[in-house]
C-alpha positions in Angstrom: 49.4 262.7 163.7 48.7 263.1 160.4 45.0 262.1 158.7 45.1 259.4 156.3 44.5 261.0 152.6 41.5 259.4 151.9 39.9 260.3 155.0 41.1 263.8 155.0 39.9 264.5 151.3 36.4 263.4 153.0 36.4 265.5 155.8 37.2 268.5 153.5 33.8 266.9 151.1 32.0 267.0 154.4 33.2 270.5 155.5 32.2 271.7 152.4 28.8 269.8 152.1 27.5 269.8 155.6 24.6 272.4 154.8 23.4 269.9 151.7 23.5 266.5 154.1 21.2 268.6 156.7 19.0 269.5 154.0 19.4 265.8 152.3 18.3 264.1 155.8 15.6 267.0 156.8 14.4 266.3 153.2 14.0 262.6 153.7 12.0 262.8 156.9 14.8 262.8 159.7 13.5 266.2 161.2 14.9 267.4 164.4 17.7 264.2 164.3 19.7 265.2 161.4 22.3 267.3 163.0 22.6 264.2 165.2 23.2 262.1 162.2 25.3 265.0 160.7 27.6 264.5 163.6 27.8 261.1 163.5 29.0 261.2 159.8 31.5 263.3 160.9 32.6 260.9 163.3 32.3 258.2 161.1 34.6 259.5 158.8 37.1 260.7 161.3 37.5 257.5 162.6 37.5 255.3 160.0 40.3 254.5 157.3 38.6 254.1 154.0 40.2 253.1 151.1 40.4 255.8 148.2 37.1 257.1 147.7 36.0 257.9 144.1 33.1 260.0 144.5 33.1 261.3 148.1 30.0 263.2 148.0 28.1 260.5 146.9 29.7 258.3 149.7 28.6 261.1 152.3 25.5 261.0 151.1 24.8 257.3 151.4 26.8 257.4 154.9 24.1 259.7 155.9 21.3 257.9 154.8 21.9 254.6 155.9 22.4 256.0 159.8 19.4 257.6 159.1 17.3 254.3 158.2 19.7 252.6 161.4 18.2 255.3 163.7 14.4 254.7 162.0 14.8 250.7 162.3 16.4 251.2 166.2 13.8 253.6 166.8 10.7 251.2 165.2 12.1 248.3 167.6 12.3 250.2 170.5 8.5 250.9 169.9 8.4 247.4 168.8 9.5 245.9 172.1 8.0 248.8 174.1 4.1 247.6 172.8 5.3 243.9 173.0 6.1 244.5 177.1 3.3 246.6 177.2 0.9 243.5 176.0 2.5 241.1 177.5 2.5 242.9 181.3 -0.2 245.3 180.7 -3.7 245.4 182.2 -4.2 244.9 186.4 -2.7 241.8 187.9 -6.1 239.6 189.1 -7.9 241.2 191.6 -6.3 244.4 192.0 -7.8 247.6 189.8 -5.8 250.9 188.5 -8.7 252.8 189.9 -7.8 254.8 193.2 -9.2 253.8 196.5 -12.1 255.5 197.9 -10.7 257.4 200.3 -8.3 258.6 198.0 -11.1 259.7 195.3 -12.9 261.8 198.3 -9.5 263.2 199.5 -8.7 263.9 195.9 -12.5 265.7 195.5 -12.2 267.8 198.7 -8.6 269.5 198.0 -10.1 270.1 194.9 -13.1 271.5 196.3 -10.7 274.0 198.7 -8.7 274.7 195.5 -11.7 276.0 194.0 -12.7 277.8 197.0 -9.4 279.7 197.3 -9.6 280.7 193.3 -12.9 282.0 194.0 -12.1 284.1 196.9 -9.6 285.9 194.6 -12.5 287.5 192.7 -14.0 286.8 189.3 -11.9 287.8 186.8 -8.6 286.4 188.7 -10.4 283.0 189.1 -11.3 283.1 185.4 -7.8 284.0 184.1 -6.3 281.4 186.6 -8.7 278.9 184.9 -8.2 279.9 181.4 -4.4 280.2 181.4 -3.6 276.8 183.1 -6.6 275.1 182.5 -7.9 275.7 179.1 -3.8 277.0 178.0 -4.8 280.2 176.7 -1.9 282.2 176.4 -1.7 285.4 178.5 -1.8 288.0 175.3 -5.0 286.5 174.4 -6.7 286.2 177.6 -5.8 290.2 177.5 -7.4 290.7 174.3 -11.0 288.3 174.9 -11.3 290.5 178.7 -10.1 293.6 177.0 -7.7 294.1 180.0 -3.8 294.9 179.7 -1.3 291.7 179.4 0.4 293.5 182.6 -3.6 293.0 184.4 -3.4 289.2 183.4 0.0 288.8 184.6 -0.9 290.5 188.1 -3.5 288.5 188.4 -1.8 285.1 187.7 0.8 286.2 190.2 -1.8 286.7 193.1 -3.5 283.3 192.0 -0.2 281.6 192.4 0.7 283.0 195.4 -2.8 282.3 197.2 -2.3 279.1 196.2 1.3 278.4 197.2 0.0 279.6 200.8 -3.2 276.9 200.6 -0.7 275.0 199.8 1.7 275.8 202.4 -1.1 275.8 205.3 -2.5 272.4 204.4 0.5 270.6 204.7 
């Protein structure tokens, strides 16, 4: 099947100009969604049968840029009717809190009392790089460089933290 001229003489404007509509969108605050809204110019234009098309960067252009405000006004109403729900369901039903039960608190306190307990066990320094890796999210290189140990040392130790753990974890089921 042949493409209609008009639409083919924009697909060759839009081959031609898809680096300037990324830039365009980017440009106008769409960010990581203006390949999204690339594409869906291109499949606006493959599908549709427009008429003959005077200037058909500038109708690119404009194609682009009224998706983009579509996705910002979808997007705003989504958050819209999100924070609406939110109000009108939110906060605890009467008589019922969001806090956990007792025993659950002290259940919650003791495993991480044993937690700690098996962390310590493991020795100082693989305690502390446990904790400041996945606690704190310190990056391994520079937990290296603040102990002035290797990055191999860090990840040694992380892998016998993890696996006394996975065993705690194993034995308390």
């Amino acid at each position: 099947m042949k493409p209609h001229p008009s639409s083919a003489g924009l697909e060759a404007a839009f081959l031609e100009n898809r680096d300037k509509l990324l830039r365009f969108l980017r440009a106008r605050g769409a960010g990581d969604a203006a390949e999204d809204i690339v594409q869906e110019v291109w499949l606006k234009i493959a599908a549709s049968r427009p008429g003959p098309v005077a200037s058909p960067l500038s109708y690119l252009f404009r194609t682009a840029d009224l998706l983009m405000i579509d996705r910002f006004r979808a997007a705003r109403q989504a958050g819209l009717r999100d924070r609406d729900w939110s109000d009108a369901n939110g906060g605890d039903p009467p008589g019922v809190s969001a806090d956990p039960a007792p025993d659950r608190r002290i259940g919650a306190a003791q495993e991480a009392a044993s937690v700690l307990s098996v962390l310590d066990r493991l020795g100082a320094r693989t305690s502390t790089i446990f904790r400041r890796h996945r606690i704190d999210g310190i990056p391994q290189k520079a937990i290296a460089a603040e102990m002035g140990i290797s990055l191999s040392t860090v990840e040694g130790d992380l892998r016998v933290a993890y696996r006394a753990l996975s065993e705690w974890k194993e034995r308390s089921r």
